[in-house]
N, C-alpha and C positions, 0 to 999 in steps of 0.2 A: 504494500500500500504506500505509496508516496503521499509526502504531505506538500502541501502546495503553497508556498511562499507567498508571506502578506506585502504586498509592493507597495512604494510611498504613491501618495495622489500627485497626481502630474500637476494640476491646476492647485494653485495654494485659495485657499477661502478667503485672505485678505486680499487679494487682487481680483478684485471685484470692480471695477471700473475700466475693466478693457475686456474684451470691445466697449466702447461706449454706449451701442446699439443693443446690445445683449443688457449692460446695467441699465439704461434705463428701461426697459421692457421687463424688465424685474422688477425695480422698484413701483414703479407705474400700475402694473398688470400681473402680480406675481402667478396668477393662474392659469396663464398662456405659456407664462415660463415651464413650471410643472408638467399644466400637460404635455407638453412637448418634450419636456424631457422624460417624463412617461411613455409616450407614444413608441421614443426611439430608441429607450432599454429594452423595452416589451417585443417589439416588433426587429430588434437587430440591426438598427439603422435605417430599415423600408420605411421613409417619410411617404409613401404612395398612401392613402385614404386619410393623411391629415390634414386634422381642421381645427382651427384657431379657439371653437368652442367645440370642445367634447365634454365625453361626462369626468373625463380627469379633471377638467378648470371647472366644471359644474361641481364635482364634490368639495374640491379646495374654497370656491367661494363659498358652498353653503356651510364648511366650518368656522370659514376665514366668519363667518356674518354671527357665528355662536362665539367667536374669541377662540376657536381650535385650530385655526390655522397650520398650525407646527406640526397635527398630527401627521397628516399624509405625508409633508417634507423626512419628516426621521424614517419615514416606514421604506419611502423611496431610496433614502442616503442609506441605512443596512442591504437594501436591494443591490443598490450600484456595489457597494463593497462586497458583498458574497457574489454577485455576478464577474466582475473582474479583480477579484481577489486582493485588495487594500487593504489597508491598515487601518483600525479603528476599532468601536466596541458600542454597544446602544447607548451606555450614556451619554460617549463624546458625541452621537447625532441626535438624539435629546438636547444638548445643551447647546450644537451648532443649531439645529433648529428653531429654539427656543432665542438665543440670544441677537443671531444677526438672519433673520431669514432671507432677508435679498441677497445676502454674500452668500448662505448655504444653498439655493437653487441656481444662483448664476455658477458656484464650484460646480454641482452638480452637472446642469447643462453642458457648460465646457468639457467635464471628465467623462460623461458619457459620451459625446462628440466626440472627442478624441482616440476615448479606446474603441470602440467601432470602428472608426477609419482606420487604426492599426492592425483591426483585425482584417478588413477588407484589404488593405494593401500587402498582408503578411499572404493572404490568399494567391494572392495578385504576384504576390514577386515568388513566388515557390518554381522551385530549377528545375527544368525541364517543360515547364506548364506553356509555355509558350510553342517549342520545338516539337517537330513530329518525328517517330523513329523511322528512317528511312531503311528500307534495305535492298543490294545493289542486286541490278538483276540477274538471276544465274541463267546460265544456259541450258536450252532444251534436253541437249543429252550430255553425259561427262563423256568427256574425250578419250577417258582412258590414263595410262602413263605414260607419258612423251621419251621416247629411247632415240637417241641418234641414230641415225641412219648406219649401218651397215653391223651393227653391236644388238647379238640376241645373246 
């Protein structure tokens, strides 16, 4: 049984203001954020049948409107770490969720972006996947052993 190495997050949680497009879309609309980043762990990167209101940002805001906001974000942040195997543990996404939430779905968003695309390019760049095996063509019949003329 191998055990499988907890990797640092690529995206740090305090850099949250690049892109700029992505921070303010979070802070603004934190529920498009989410769902989107739901959409794209769940589905493996296939953004094909996404939409800007699904019931991801439907249940985020009918928490976000009780004051629960934080719950869905921790439930997704344990997802994305047991799905690409990071570092971390439920209370530290309890307390990322609870304390900065636009910096905890904009990491998120970024970190799933990311390892998707590594997995797609890792796909993508595998040796041989490109090349076909050719093979040269023989001839209809074997010739036999070739003897110099006059030597039996």
């Amino acid at each position: 049984m191998s055990v499988i190495q907890n990797q640092d997050w690529h995206h740090s949680g305090s850099a949250c203001c690049s892109p700029f497009s992505t921070c303010c879309l979070t802070w603004w609309c934190p529920c498009i954020s989410y769902g989107r980043t739901h959409h794209r762990v769940r589905n493996n990167n296939d953004m094909s049948g996404y939409s800007t209101c699904n019931l991801s940002c439907v249940g985020y805001t009918g928490l976000a409107c009780l004051g629960l906001s934080f719950i869905l974000p921790m439930i997704q942040r344990g997802d994305i770490r047991a799905k690409y195997h990071l570092q971390g543990n439920g209370c530290k996404d309890c307390l990322c969720a609870c304390c900065c939430a636009p910096c905890d779905l904009q990491q998120q968003d970024k970190e799933s972006q990311y390892r998707e695309n590594e997995k797609t390019r890792l796909v993508a760049d595998q040796p041989g996947k490109n090349g076909q095996m050719n093979y040269q063509q023989q001839g209809a019949q074997y010739p036999g052993p070739q003897y110099p003329q006059g030597q039996y």
